[in-house]
Structure formats: C-alpha cells, structure tokens
N, C-alpha and C positions, 0 to 999 in steps of 0.2 A: 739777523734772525738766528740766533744761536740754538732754538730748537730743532733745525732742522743737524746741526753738530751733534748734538746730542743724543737728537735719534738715530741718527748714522751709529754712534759709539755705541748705545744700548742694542741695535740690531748685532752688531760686527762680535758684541760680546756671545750673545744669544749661540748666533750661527757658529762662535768658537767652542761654547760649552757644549753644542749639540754635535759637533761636530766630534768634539773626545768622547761623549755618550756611545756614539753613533746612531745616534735617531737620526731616523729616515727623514722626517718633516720636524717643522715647529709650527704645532696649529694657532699656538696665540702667545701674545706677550703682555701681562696685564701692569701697569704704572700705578702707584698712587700716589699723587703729589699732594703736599700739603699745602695749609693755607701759604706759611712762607715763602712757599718755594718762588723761585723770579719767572721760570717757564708759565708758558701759559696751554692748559690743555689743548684747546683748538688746534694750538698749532701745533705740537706734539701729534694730533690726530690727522692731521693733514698735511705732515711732512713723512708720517709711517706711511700713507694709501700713494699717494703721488699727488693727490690733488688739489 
C-alpha cells in the first residue's frame, strides 16, 4: 500500500511549509490525480482520515 507513504510524505510536506509560514492550522489539502497516476484515490482518502 504505497498510498498510505505517500500521504505520510504529502502531509510531513504540508505541516513543513506551514510550519515556515507560520499558520496556525492547515484546514485542507486538496490532490488531483490523474488518469495516469498508479495511486488510487480511496485510498489516498483513507489513509489521510485513519480509516
């Protein structure tokens, strides 16, 4: 399940750029994969929530 690496890496990015901002929160992070792409959304969205 390499989605669940990748959204580890795209959060860890997130919380570093907000982190040099200094924003207080990040309300959302929005993805758009292509047709190409090898991930698969679902799991991309259920590797983000926990569930």
């Amino acid at each position: 399940m390499h989605e669940m690496v990748v959204t580890e890496s795209i959060l860890r990015i997130t919380l570093d750029h907000a982190a040099r901002a200094k924003a207080a929160k990040v309300n959302a992070i929005t993805i758009k994969l292509g047709q190409l792409s090898s991930l698969v959304d679902d799991s991309i969205r259920s590797a983000s929530t926990g569930s």
